[in-house]
PDB file of N, CA, C and O in Angstrom:
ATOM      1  N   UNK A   1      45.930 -61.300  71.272  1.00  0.00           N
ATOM      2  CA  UNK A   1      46.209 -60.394  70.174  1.00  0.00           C
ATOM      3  C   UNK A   1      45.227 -59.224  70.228  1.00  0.00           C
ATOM      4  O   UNK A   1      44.004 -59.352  70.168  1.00  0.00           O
ATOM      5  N   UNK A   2      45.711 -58.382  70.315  1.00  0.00           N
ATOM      6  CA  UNK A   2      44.849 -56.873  69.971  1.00  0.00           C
ATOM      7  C   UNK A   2      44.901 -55.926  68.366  1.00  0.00           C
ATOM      8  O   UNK A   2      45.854 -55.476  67.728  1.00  0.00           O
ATOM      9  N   UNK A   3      43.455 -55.900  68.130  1.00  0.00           N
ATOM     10  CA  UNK A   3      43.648 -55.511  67.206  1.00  0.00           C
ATOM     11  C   UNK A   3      42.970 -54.107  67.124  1.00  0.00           C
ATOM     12  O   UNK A   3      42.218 -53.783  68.044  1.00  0.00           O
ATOM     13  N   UNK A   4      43.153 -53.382  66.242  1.00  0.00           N
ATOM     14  CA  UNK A   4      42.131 -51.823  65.464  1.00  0.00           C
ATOM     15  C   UNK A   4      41.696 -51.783  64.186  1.00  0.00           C
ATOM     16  O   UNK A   4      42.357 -52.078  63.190  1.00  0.00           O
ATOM     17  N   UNK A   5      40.318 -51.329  64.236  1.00  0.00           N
ATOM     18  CA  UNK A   5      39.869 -50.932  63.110  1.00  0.00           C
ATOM     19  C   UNK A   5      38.903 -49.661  63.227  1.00  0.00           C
ATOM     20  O   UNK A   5      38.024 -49.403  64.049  1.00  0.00           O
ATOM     21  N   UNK A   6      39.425 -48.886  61.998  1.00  0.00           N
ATOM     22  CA  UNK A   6      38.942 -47.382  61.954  1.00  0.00           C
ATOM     23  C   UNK A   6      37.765 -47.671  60.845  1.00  0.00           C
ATOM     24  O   UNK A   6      37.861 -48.047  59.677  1.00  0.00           O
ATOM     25  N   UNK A   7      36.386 -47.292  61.812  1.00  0.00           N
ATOM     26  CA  UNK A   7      35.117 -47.515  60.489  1.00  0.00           C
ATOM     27  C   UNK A   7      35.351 -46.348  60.206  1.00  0.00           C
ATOM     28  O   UNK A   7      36.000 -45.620  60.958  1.00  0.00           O
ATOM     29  N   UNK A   8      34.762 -45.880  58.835  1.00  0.00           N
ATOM     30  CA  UNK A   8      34.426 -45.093  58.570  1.00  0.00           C
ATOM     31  C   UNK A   8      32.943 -44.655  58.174  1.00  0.00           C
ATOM     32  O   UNK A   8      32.130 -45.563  57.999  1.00  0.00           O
ATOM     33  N   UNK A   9      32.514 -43.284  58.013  1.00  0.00           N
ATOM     34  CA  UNK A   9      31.119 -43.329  57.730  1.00  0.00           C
ATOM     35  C   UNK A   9      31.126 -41.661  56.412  1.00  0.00           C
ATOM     36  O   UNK A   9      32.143 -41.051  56.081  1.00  0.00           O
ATOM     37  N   UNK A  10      29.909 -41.397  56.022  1.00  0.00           N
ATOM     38  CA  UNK A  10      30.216 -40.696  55.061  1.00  0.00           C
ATOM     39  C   UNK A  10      30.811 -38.864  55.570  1.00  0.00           C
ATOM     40  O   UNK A  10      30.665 -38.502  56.737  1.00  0.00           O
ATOM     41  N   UNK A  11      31.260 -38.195  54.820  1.00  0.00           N
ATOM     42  CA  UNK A  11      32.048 -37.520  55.265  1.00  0.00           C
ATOM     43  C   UNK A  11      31.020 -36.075  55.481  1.00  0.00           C
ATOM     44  O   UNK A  11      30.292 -35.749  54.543  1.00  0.00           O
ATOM     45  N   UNK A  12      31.024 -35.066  57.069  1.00  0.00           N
ATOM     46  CA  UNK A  12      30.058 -33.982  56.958  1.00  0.00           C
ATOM     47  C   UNK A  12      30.621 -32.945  55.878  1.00  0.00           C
ATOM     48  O   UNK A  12      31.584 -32.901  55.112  1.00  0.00           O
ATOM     49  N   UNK A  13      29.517 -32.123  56.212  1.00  0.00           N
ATOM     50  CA  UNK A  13      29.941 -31.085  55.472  1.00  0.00           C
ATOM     51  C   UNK A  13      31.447 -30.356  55.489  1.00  0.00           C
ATOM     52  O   UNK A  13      31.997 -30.222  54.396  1.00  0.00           O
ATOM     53  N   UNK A  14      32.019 -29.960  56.488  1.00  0.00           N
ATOM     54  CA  UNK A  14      33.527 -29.855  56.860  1.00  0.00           C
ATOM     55  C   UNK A  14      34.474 -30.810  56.177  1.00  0.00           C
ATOM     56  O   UNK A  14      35.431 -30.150  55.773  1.00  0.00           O
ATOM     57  N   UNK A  15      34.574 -31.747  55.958  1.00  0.00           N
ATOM     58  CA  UNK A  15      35.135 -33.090  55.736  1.00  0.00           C
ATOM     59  C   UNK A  15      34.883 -33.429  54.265  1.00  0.00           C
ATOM     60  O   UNK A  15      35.750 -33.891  53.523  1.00  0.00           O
ATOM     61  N   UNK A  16      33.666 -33.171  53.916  1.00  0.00           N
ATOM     62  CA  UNK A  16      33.505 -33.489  52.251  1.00  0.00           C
ATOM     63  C   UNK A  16      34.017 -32.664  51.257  1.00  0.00           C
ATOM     64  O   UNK A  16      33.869 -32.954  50.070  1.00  0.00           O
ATOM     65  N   UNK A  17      34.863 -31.224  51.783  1.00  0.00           N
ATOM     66  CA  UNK A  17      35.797 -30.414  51.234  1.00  0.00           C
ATOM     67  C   UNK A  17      37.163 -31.319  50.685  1.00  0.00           C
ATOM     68  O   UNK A  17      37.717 -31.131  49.602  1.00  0.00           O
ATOM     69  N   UNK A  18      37.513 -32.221  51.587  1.00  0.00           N
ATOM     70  CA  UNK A  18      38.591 -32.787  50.904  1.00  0.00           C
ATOM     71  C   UNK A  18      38.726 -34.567  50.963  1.00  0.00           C
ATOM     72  O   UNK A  18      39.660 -35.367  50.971  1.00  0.00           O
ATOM     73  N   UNK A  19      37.450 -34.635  50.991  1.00  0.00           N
ATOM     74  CA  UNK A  19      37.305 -36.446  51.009  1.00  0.00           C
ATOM     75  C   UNK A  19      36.106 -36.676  51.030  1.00  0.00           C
ATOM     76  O   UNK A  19      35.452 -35.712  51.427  1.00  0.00           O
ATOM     77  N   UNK A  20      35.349 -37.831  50.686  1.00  0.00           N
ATOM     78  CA  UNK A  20      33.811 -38.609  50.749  1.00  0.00           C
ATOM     79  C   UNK A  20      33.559 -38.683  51.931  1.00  0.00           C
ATOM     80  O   UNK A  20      32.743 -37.894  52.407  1.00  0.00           O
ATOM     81  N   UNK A  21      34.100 -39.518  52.627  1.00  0.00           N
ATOM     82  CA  UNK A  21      34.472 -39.640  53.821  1.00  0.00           C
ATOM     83  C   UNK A  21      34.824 -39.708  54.937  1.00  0.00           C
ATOM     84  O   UNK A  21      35.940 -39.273  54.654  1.00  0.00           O
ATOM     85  N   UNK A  22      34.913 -39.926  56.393  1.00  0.00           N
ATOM     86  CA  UNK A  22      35.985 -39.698  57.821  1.00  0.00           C
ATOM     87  C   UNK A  22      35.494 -40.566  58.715  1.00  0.00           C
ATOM     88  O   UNK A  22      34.364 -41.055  58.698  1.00  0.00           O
ATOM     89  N   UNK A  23      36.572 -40.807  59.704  1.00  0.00           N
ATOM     90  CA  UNK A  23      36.604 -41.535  60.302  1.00  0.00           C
ATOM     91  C   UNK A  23      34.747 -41.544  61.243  1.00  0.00           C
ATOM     92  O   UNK A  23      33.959 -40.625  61.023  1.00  0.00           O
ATOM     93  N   UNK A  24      34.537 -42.228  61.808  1.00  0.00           N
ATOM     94  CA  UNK A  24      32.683 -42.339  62.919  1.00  0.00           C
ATOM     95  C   UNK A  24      33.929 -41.930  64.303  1.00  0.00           C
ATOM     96  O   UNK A  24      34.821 -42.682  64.695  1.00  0.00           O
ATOM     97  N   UNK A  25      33.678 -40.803  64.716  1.00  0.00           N
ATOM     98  CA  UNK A  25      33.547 -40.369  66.080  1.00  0.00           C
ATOM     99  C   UNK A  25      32.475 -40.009  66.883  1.00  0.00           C
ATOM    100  O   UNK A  25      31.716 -39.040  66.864  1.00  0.00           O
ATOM    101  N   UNK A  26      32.589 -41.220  67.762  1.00  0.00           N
ATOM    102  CA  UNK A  26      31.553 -41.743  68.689  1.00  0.00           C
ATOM    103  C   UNK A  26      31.645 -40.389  69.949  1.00  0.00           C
ATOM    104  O   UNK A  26      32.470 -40.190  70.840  1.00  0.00           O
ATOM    105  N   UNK A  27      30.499 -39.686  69.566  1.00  0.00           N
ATOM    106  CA  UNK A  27      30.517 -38.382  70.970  1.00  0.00           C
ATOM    107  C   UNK A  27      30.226 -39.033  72.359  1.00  0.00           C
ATOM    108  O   UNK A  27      29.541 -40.055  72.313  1.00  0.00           O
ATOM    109  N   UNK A  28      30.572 -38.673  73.391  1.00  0.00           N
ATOM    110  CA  UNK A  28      30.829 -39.263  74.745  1.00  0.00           C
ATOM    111  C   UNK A  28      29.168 -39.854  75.002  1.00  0.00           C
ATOM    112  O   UNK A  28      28.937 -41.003  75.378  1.00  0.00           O
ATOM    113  N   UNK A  29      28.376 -39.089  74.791  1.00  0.00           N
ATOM    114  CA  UNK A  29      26.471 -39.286  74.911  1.00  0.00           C
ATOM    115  C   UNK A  29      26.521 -40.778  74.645  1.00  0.00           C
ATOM    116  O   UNK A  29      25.722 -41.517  75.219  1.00  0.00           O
ATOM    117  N   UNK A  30      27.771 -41.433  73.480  1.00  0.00           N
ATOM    118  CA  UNK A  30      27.411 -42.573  72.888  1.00  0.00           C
ATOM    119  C   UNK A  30      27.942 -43.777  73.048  1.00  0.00           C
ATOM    120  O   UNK A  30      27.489 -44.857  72.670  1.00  0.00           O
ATOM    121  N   UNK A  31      29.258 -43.470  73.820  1.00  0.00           N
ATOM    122  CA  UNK A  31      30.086 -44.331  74.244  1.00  0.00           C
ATOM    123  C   UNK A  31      29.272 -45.648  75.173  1.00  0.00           C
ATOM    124  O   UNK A  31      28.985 -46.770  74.754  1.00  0.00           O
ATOM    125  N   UNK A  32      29.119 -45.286  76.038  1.00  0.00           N
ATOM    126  CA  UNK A  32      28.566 -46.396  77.041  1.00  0.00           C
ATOM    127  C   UNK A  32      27.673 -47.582  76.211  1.00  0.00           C
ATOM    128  O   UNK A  32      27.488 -48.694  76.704  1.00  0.00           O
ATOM    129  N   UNK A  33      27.097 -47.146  74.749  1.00  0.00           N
ATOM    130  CA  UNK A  33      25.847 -47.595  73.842  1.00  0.00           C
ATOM    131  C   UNK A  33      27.354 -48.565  72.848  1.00  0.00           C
ATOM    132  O   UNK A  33      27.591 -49.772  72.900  1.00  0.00           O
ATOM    133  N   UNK A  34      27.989 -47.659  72.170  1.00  0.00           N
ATOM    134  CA  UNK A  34      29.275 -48.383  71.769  1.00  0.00           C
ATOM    135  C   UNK A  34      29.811 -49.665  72.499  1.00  0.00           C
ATOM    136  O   UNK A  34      29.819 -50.744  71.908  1.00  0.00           O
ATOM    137  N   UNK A  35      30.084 -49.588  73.286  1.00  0.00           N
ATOM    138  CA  UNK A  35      31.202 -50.510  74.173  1.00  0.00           C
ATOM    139  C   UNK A  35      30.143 -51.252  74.656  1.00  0.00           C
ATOM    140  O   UNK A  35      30.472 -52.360  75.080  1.00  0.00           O
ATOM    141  N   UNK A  36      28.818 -50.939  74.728  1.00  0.00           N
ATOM    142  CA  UNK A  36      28.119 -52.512  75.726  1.00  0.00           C
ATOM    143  C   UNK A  36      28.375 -53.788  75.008  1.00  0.00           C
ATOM    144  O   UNK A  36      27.993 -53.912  73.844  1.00  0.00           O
ATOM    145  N   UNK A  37      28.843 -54.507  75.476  1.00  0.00           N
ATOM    146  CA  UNK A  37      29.287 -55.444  74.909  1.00  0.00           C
ATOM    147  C   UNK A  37      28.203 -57.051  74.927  1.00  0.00           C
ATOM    148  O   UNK A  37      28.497 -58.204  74.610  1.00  0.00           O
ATOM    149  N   UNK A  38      26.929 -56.458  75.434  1.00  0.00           N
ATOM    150  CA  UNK A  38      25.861 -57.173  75.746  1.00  0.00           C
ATOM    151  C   UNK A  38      25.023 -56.712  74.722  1.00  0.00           C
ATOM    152  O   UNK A  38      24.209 -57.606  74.492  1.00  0.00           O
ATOM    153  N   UNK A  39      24.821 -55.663  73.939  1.00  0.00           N
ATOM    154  CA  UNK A  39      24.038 -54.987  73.046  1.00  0.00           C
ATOM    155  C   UNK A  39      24.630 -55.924  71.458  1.00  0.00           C
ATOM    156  O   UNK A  39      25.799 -55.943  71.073  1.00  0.00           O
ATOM    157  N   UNK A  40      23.491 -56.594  70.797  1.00  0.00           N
ATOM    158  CA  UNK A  40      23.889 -57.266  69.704  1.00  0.00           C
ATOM    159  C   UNK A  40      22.927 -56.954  69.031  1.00  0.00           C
ATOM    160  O   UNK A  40      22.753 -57.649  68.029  1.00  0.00           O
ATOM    161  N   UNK A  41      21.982 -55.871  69.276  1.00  0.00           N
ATOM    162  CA  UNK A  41      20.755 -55.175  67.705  1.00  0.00           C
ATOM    163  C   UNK A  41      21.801 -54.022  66.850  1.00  0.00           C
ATOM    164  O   UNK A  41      22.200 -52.906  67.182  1.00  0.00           O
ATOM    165  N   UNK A  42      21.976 -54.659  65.898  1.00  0.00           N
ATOM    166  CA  UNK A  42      22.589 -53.659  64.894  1.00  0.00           C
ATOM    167  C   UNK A  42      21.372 -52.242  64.382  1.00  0.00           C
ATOM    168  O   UNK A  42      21.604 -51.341  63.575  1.00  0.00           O
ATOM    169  N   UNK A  43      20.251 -52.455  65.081  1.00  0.00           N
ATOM    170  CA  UNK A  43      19.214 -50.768  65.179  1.00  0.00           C
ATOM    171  C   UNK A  43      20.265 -50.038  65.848  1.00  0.00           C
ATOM    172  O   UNK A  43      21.057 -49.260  65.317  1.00  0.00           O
ATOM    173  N   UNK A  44      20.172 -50.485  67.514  1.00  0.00           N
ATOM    174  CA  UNK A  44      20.564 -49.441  67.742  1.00  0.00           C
ATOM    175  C   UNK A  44      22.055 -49.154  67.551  1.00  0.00           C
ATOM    176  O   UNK A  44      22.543 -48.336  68.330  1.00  0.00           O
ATOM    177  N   UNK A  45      22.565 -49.511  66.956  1.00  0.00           N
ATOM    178  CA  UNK A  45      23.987 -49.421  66.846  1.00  0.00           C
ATOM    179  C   UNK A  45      24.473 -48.725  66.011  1.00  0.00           C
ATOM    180  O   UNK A  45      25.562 -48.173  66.164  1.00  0.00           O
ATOM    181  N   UNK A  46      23.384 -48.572  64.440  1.00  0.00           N
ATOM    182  CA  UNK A  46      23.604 -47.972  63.523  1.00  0.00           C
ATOM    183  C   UNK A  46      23.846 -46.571  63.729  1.00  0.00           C
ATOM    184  O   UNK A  46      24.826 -45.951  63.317  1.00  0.00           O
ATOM    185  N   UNK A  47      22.719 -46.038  64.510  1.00  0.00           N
ATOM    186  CA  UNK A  47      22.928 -44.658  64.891  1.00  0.00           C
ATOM    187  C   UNK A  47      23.998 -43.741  65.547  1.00  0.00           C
ATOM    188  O   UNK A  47      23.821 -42.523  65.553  1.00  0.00           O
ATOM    189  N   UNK A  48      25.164 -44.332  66.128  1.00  0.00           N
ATOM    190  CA  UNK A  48      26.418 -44.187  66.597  1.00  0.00           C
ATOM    191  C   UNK A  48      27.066 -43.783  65.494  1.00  0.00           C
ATOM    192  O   UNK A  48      27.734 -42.755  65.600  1.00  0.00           O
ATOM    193  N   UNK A  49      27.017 -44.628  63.915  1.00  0.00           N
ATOM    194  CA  UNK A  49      27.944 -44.382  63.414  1.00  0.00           C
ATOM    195  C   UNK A  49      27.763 -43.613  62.205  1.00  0.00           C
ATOM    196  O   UNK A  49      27.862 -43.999  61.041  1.00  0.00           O
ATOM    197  N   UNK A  50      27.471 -42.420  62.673  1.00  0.00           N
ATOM    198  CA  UNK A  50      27.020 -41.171  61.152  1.00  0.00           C
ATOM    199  C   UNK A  50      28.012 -40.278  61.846  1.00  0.00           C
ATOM    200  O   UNK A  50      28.477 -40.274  62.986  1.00  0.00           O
ATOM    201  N   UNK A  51      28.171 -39.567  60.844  1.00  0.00           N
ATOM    202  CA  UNK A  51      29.060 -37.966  60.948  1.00  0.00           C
ATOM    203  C   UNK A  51      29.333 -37.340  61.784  1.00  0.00           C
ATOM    204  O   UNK A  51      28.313 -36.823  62.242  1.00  0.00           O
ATOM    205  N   UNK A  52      30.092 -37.089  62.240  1.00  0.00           N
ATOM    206  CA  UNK A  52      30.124 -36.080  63.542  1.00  0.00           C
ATOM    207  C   UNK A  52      29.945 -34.601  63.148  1.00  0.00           C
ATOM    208  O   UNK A  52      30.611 -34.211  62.189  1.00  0.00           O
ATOM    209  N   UNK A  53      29.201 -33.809  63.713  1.00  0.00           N
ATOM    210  CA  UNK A  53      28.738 -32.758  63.552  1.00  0.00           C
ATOM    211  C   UNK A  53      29.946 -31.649  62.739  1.00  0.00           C
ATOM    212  O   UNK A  53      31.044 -31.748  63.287  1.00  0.00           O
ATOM    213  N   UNK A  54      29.931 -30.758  61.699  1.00  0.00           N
ATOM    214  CA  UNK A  54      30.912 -29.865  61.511  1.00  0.00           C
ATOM    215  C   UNK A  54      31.265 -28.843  62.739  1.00  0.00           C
ATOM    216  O   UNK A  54      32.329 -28.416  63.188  1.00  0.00           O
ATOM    217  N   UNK A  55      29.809 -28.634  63.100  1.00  0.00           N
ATOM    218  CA  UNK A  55      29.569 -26.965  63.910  1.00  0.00           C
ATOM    219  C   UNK A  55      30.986 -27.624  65.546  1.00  0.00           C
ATOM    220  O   UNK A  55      31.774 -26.906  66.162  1.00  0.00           O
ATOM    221  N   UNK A  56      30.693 -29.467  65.745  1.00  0.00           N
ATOM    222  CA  UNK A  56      31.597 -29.374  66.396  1.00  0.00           C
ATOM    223  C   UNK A  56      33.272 -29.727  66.756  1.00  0.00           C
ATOM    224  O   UNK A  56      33.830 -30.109  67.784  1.00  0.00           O
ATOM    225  N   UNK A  57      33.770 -29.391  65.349  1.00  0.00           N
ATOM    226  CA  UNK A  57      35.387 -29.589  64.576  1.00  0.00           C
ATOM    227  C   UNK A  57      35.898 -28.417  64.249  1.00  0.00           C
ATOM    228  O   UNK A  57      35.196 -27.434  64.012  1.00  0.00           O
ATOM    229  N   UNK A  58      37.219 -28.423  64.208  1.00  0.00           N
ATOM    230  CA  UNK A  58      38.060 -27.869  63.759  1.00  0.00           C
ATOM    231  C   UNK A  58      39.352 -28.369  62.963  1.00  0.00           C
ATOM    232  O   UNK A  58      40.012 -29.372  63.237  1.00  0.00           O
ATOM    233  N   UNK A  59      39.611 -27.341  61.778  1.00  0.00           N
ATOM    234  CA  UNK A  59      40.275 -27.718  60.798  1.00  0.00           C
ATOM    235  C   UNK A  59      41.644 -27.136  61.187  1.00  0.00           C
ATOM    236  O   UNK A  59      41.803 -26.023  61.690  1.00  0.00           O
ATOM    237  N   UNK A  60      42.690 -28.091  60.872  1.00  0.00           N
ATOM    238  CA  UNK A  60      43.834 -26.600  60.730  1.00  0.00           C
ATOM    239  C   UNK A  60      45.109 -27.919  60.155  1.00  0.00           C
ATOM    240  O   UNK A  60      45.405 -29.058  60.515  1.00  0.00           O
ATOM    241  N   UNK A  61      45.488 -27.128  59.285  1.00  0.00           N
ATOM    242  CA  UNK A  61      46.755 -27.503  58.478  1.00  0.00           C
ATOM    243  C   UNK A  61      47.980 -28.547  59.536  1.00  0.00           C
ATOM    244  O   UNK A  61      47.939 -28.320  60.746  1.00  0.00           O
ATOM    245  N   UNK A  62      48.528 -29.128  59.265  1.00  0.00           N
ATOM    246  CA  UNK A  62      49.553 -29.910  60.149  1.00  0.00           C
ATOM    247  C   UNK A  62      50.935 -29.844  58.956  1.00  0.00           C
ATOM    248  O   UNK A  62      50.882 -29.757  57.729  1.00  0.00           O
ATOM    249  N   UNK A  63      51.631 -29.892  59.492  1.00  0.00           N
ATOM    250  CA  UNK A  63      53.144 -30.385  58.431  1.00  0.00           C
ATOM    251  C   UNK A  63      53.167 -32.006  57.484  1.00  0.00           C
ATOM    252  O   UNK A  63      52.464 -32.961  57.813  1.00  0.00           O
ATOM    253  N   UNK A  64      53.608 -32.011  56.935  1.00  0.00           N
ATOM    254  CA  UNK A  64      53.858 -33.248  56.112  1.00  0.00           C
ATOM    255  C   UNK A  64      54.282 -34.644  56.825  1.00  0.00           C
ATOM    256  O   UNK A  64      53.829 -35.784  56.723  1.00  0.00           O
ATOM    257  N   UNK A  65      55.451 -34.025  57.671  1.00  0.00           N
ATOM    258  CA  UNK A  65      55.743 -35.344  58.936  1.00  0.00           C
ATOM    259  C   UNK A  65      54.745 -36.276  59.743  1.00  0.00           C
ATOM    260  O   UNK A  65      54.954 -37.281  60.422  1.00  0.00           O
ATOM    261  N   UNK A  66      53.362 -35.449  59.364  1.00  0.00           N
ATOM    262  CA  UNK A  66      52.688 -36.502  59.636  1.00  0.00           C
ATOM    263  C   UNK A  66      52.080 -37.743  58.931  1.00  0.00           C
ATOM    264  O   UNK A  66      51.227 -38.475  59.433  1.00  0.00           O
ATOM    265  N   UNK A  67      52.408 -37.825  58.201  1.00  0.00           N
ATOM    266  CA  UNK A  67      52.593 -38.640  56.642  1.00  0.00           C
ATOM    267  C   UNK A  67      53.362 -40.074  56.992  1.00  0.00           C
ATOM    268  O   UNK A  67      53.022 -41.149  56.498  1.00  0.00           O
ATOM    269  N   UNK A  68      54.388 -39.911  57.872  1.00  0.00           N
ATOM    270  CA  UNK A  68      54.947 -41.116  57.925  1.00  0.00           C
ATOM    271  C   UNK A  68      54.915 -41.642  59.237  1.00  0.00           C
ATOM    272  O   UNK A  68      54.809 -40.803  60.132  1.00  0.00           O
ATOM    273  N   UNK A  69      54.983 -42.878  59.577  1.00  0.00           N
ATOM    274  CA  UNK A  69      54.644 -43.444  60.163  1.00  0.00           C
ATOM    275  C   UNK A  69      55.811 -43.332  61.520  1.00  0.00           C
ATOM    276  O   UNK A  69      55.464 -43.547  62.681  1.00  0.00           O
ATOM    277  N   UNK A  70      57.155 -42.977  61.143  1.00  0.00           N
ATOM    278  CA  UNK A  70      58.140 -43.408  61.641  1.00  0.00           C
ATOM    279  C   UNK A  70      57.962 -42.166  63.169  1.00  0.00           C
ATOM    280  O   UNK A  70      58.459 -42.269  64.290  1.00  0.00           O
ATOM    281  N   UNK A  71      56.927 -40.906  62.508  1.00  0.00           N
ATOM    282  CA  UNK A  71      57.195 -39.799  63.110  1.00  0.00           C
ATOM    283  C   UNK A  71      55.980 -40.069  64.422  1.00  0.00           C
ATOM    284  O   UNK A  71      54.807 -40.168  64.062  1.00  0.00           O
ATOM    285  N   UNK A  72      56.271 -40.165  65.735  1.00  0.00           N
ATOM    286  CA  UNK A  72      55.305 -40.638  66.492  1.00  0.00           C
ATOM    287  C   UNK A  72      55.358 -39.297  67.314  1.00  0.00           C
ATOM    288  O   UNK A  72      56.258 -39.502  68.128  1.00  0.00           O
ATOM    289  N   UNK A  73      54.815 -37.905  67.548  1.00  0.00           N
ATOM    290  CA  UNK A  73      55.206 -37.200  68.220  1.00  0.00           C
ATOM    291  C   UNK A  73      54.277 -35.674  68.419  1.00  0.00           C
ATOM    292  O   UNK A  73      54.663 -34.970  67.486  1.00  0.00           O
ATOM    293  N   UNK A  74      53.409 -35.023  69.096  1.00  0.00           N
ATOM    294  CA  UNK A  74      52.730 -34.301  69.417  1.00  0.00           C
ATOM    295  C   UNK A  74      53.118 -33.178  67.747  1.00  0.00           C
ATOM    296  O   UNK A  74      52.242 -32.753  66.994  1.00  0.00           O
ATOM    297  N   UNK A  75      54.496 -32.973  67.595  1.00  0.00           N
ATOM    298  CA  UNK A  75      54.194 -32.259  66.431  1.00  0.00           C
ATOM    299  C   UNK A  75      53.907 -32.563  65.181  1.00  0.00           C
ATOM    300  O   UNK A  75      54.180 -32.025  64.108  1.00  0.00           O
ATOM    301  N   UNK A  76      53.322 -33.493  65.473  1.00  0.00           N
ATOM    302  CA  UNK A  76      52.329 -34.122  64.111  1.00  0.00           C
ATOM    303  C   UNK A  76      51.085 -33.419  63.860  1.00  0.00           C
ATOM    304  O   UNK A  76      50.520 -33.065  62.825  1.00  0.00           O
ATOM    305  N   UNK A  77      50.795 -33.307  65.182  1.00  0.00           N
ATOM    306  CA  UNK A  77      49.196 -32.578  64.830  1.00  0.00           C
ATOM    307  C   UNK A  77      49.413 -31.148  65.352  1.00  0.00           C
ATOM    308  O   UNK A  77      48.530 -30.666  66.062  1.00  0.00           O
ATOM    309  N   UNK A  78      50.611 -30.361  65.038  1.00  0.00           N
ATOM    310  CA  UNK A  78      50.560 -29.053  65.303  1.00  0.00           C
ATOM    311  C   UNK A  78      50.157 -28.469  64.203  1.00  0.00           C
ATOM    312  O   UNK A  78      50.304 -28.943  63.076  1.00  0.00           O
ATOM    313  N   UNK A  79      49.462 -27.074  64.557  1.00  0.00           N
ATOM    314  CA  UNK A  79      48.993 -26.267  63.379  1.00  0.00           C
ATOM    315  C   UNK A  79      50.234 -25.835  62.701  1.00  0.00           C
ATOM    316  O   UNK A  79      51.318 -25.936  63.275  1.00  0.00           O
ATOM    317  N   UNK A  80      50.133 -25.393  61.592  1.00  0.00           N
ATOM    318  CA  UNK A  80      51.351 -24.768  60.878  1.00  0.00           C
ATOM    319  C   UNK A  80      51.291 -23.325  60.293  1.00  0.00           C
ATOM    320  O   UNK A  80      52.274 -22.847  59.727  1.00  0.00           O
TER     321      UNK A  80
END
């Protein structure tokens, strides 16, 4: 069985415009530290999962169709 779960962590400055919150995107620097699957100190682990920088996101409007689930398709995340 495979499963997902989306942590979340508190939301940056970009992001706290329209929520507390967003998803922890793990920048590539951090991945290899993520996935060791031999690493069991929750120190260093904590540090992976804070905010991802604003300066490096972008915002932009999408259509409503992305709302439902049924709609699986690149124009979900088109700008509008």
């Amino acid at each position: 069985m495979c499963t997902t779960t989306i942590i979340t962590t508190a939301a940056n400055k970009m992001v706290e415009t329209i929520h507390n919150r967003m998803p922890v995107i793990i920048p590539r620097e951090k991945e290899a530290t993520w996935l060791n699957q031999d690493l069991h100190d929750k120190e260093a682990l904590i540090p992976v999962l804070v905010p991802y920088p604003s300066d490096d996101m972008k915002f932009a409007e999408v259509s409503p169709i992305v709302n439902s689930p049924a709609n699986d398709s690149p124009d979900c995340i088109q700008p509008v």
